[in-house]
N, C-alpha and C positions, 0 to 999 in steps of 0.2 A: 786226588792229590797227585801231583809231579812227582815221578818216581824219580831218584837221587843215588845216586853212584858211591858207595862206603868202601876206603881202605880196610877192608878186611884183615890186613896185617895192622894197621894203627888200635883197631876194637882187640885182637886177638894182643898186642902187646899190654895191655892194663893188665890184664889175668896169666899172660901167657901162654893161655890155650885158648882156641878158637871155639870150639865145645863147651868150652865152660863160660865164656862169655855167651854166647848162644842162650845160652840153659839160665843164666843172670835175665838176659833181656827178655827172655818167653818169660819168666815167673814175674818179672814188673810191669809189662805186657799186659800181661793176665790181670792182675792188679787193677791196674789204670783202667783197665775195660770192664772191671765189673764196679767200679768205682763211679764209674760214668756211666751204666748203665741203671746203678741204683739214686743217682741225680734224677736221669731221666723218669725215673719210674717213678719217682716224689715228686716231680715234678707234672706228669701227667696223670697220677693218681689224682688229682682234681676233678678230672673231669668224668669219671665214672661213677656212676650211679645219680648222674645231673636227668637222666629220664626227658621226658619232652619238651626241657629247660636246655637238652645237648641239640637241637635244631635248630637254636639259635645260631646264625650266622656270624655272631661275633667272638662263641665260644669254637665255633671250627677254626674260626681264623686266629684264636688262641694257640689252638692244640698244632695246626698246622705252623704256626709262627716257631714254637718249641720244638719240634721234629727236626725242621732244617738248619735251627741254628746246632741241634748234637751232627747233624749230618754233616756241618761245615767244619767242625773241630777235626784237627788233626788227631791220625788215628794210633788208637795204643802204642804199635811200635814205634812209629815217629819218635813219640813224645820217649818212650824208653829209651831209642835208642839216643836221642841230644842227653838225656838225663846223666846217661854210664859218662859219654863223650865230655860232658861238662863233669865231672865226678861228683854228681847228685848222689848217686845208687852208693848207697852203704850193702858190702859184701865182703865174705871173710873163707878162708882156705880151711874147712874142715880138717885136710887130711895134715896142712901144716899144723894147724893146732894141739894134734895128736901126738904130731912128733915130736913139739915143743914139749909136754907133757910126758913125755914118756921120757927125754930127755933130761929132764927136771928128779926123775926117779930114783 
C-alpha cells in the first residue's frame, strides 16, 4: 500500500491529544487485525485435514486464491485510521467522566 501523509494536528484535534488518539487507533487497529485474521482462519480452515485430497491442484489454487485476496485488503491501520477520520470509532474521556461524577456529588 502507498504510504499517505496525515495532519497529525487534524487526528490530534478530535481528542485533543495526540497520545490519546494514537492509543484509540492501535486498540481499533488491533481489533481489525484480529478480526481479519480470524476471517482468514475460517476461511482456510477448509482446507486442513483434506490429506491426499490437498494435491489437488484446484484446491492449491483455492487456498492460494484466499491468501492474496487478505494480502490485497487494506491494512488495520489504514482502515482505523479513515474510521476515527470519518467519526466511525465510538470513544469516550475516562478521566472527564469522573470529573463529571464527582461533580454531580
Amino acid at each position: 500500500m502507498a504510504l499517505k501523509t496525515l495532519d497529525i494536528n487534524a487526528l490530534a484535534a478530535k481528542t485533543g491529544n495526540l497520545y490519546e488518539t494514537v492509543a484509540i487507533l492501535s486498540k481499533r487497529a488491533r481489533q481489525i487485525a484480529t478480526q481479519m485474521k480470524q476471517e482468514l482462519d475460517e476461511k482456510l480452515s477448509y482446507f486442513e485435514g483434506l490429506g491426499p485430497d490437498f494435491d489437488d491442484p484446484r484446491h492449491q489454487e483455492e487456498q492460494r486464491r484466499i491468501s492474496i485476496e487478505y494480502e490485497l485488503k487494506p491494512e488495520p491501520t489504514e482502515i482505523a485510521v479513515e474510521e476515527f477520520l470519518q467519526d466511525e470509532i465510538y470513544y469516550r474521556d475516562a478521566s472527564q467522566e469522573r470529573t463529571e461524577e464527582e461533580e454531580l456529588r
